[in-house]
N, C-alpha and C positions, 0 to 999 in steps of 0.2 A: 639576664642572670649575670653577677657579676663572676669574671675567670679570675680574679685577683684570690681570693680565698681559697682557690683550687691548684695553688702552685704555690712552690716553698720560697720565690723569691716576694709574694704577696703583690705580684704586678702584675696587670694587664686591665681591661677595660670590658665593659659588658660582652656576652653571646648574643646574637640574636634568636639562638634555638639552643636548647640543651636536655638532650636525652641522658637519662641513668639506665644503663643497658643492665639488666643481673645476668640475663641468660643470653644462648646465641642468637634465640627467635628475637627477642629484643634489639640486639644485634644488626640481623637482617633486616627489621622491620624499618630501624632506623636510616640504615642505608639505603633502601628501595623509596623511602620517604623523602630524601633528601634527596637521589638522584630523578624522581620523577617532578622534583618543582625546581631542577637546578641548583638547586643550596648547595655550596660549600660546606665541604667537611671535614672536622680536623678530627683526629680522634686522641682522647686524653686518656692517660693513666693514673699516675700518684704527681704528675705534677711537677718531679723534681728537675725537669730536664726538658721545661719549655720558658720562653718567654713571650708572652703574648703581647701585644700591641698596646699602646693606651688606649688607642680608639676600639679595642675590643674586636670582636671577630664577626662579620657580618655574614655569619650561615648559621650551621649545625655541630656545634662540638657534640661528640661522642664520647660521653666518660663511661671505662670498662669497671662494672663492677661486677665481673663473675668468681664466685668464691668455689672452694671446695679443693679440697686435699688428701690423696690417698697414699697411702704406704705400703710397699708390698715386698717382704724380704723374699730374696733368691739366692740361698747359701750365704755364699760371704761379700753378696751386697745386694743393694735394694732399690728398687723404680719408686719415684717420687716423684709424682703427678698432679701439680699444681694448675688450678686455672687461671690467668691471668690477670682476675684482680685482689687475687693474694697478696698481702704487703710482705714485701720482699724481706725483711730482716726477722718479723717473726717464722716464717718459713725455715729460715736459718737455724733460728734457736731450736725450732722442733726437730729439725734434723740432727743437732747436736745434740736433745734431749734424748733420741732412738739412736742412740752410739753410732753416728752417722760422721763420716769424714768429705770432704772436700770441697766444703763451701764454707765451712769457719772463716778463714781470710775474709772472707765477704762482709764478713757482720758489719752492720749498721750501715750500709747503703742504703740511702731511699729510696721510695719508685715502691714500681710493683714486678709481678712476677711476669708480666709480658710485656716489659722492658728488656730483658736480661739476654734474648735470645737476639733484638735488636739489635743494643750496642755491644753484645757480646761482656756482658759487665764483668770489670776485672778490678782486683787491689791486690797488695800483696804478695804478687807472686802466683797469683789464684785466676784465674777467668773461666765462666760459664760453660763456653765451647769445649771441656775438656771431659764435662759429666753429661752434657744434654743429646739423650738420645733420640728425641723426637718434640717437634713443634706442630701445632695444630691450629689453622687459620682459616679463616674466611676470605677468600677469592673477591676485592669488593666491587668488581663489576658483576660476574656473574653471581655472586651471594653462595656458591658452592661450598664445600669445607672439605680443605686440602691436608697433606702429611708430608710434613721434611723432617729425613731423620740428619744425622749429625753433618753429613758430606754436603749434602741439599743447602745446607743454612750458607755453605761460603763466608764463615768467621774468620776475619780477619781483627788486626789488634782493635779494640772497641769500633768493629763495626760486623755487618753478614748481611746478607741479599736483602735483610728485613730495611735495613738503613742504606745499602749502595744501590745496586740495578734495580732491585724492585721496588724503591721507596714508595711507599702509601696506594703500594696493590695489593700488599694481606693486611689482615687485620688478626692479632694473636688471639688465641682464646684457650691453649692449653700448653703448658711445657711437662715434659718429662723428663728426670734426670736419673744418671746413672749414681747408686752412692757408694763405696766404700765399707762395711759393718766393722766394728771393731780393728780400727787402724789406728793407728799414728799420722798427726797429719806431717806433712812435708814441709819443712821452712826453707822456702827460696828466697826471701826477701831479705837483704843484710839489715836495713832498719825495723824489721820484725824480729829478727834473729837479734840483736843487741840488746832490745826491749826484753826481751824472752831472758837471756843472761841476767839483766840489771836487776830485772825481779826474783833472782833467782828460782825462775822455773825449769828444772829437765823435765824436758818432754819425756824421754827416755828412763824416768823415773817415775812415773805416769803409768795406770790402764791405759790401754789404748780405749778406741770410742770417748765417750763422754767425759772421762774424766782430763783426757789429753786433749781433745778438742774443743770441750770447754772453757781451757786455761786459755789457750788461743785466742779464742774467742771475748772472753775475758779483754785478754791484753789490746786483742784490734781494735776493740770499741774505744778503751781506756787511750789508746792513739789515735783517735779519730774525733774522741769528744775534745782532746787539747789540741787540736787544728779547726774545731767547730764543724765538724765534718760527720757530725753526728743532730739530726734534726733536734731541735729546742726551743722551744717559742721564748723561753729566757734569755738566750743568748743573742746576741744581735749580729754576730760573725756568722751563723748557721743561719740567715737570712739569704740562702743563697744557692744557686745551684750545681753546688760541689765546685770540682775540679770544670770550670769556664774554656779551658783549653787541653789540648793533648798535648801530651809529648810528639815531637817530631823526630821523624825516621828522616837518617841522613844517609848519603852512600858515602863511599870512601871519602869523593873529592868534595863535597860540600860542610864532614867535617873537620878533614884538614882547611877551610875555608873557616868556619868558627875556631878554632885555634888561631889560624893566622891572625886574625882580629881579636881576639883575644890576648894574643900577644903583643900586636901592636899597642894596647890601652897600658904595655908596662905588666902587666900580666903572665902566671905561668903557664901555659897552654895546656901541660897535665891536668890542671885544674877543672877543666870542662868536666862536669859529669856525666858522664856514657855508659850505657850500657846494651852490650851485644843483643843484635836481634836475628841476624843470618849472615851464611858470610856476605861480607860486601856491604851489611847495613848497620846501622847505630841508631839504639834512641837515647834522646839527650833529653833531660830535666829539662821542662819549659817552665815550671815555676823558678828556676837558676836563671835562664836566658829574663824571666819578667823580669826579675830584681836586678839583674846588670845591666838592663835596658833602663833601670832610672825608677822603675815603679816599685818602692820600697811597700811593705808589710803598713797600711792605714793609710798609705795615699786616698785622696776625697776627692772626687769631682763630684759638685753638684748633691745631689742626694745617692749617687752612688760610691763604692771607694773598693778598693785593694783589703780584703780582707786580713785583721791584724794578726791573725792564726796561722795564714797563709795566704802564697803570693799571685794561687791558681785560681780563689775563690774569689769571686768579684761578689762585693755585698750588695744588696738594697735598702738604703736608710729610709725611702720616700716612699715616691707611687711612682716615678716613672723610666720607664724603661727606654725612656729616648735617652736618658741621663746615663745609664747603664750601657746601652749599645754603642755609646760615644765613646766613653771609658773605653769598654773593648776594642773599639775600631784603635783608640788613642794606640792603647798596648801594642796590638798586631803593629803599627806602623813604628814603633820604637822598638820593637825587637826585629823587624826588619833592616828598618835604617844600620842599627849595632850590628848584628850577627847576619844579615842576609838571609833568615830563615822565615816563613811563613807561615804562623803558628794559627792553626784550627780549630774555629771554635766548635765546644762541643754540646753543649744545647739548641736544643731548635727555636729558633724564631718564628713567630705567627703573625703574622701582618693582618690587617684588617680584613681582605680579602683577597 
């Protein structure tokens, strides 16, 4: 079965085995199947946040397709109970269509809804860990089905136990979030917040609920489609898997270290863009550090290139993702060499086996 049709940068190479799970029994069945012949298992969601190998995967991909979605008001907010292979952006709109507040920022992420508790999915000023009061997984050695409410999950910035200590020992299969009823959303993001002005939208002129969170929402996508940051099969910049790397966390002395170097190029050192994370820590714009390392907006290697949109999204013009992982390796080692920083990628790579 080919994986290339199954992922947004349209790369990787045949499965050897590929399960469509709807339910959990599916789920387990699949898992006990592949651990009693030894198979490799990877397990797939929407796709937006893997690269899989040219020569394809030689086990059992597991793609989640369990649907269903509940809503359940409690005064002035409400439990929204999604299973995991919910697509994550219509999830969004429905909660902004039930005057729901605090995942607007979110709109138009790919992926599905048992991603989001993984990487902790954040934009805008917005991240997941701040609504999800419970995840519900499958244990994949013993096939069990486990509960972690907010504290359990250990989110941290785009990541939580799903992605660090516990990597690929649960398997998701329900979230639950906490919502807001009739709010105002919050704008924390300066580049949402100017957007917001330049349209002349007040929030605060606004219903709260839907009609405020709406506009938001409105405007997120409307800044995400002109970065190509919005899935498209038109576009050729949205051939990709978003944001390729994170922003990096510095401490004191390692961002007076990118300034000092920054300085040194003749440069004003103010100029670094930072933004506070606790005392003592800084995160700095890695799509800044790509572009002063050399890697402008449409650089090309190969069949892969520098998205013209943006400096974070690495495209795929081709089929192959050796071309692509090159690229990447190139990047990290040039904003290394510049700025002394060690920039992480943030899709998963699948090797063959």
């Amino acid at each position: 079965m080919p994986l290339a049709p199954l992922t947004s940068l349209r790369l990787g190479g045949p499965a050897r085995y590929l399960a469509r799970c709807t339910s959990v029994e599916d789920l387990r069945e699949s898992l006990a199947w592949a651990a009693e012949r030894g198979q490799p298992t990877h397990i797939l969601g929407g796709g937006s946040n893997t690269v899989f190998a040219d020569a394809g995967f030689a086990g059992l991909v597991v793609q989640v397709q369990l649907r269903g979605v509940d809503i359940t008001t409690e005064g002035d907010t409400a439990l929204v109970t999604a299973a995991a292979g919910e697509d994550w952006d219509p999830l969004v709109a429905r909660c902004v269509a039930a005057d729901l507040t605090g995942v607007e920022c979110l709109s138009g992420i790919p992926g599905l809804v048992g991603a989001t508790p993984m990487q902790n999915v954040g934009a805008y000023g917005q991240e997941v860990a701040e609504s999800i009061v419970e995840v519900r997984a499958i244990e994949r050695d013993s096939l069990e089905e486990v509960e972690f409410d907010n504290e359990d999950c250990a989110f941290g910035y785009r990541t939580s136990r799903f992605k660090g200590v516990n990597r690929d020992r649960f398997l998701i299969t329900s979230v639950t979030y906490r919502l807001p009823r009739c709010r105002r959303p919050e704008i924390r993001y300066p580049e949402l917040a100017r957007r917001l002005q330049a349209d002349g939208l007040d929030l605060d002129a606004l219903d709260p609920g839907r009609p405020a969170s709406g506009a938001v929402r409105s405007v997120v996508l409307a800044v995400r489609r002109g970065k190509s940051m919005v899935l498209d099969e038109a576009d050729p910049n949205a051939r990709s898997a978003g944001s390729f790397f994170l922003n990096p966390t510095l401490s004191d002395v390692q961002l007076e270290s990118v300034r000092q170097r920054w300085q040194e190029r003749g440069e004003d050192p103010a100029s670094v863009p930072v933004f506070p994370v606790a005392e003592g820590l800084h995160k700095v714009a890695a799509a800044w550090l790509v572009e002063r390392s050399g890697f402008l907006r449409g650089t090309r290697r190969g069949t892969a290139g520098i998205s013209e949109k943006h400096a974070l999204a690495l495209v795929s013009y081709g089929d192959s993702a050796t071309d692509l992982l090159a690229l990447a390796a190139e990047v990290v080692a040039a904003v290394e060499k510049t700025f002394g920083v060690t920039l992480e990628r943030e899709p998963v790579y699948v090797p063959r086996a």
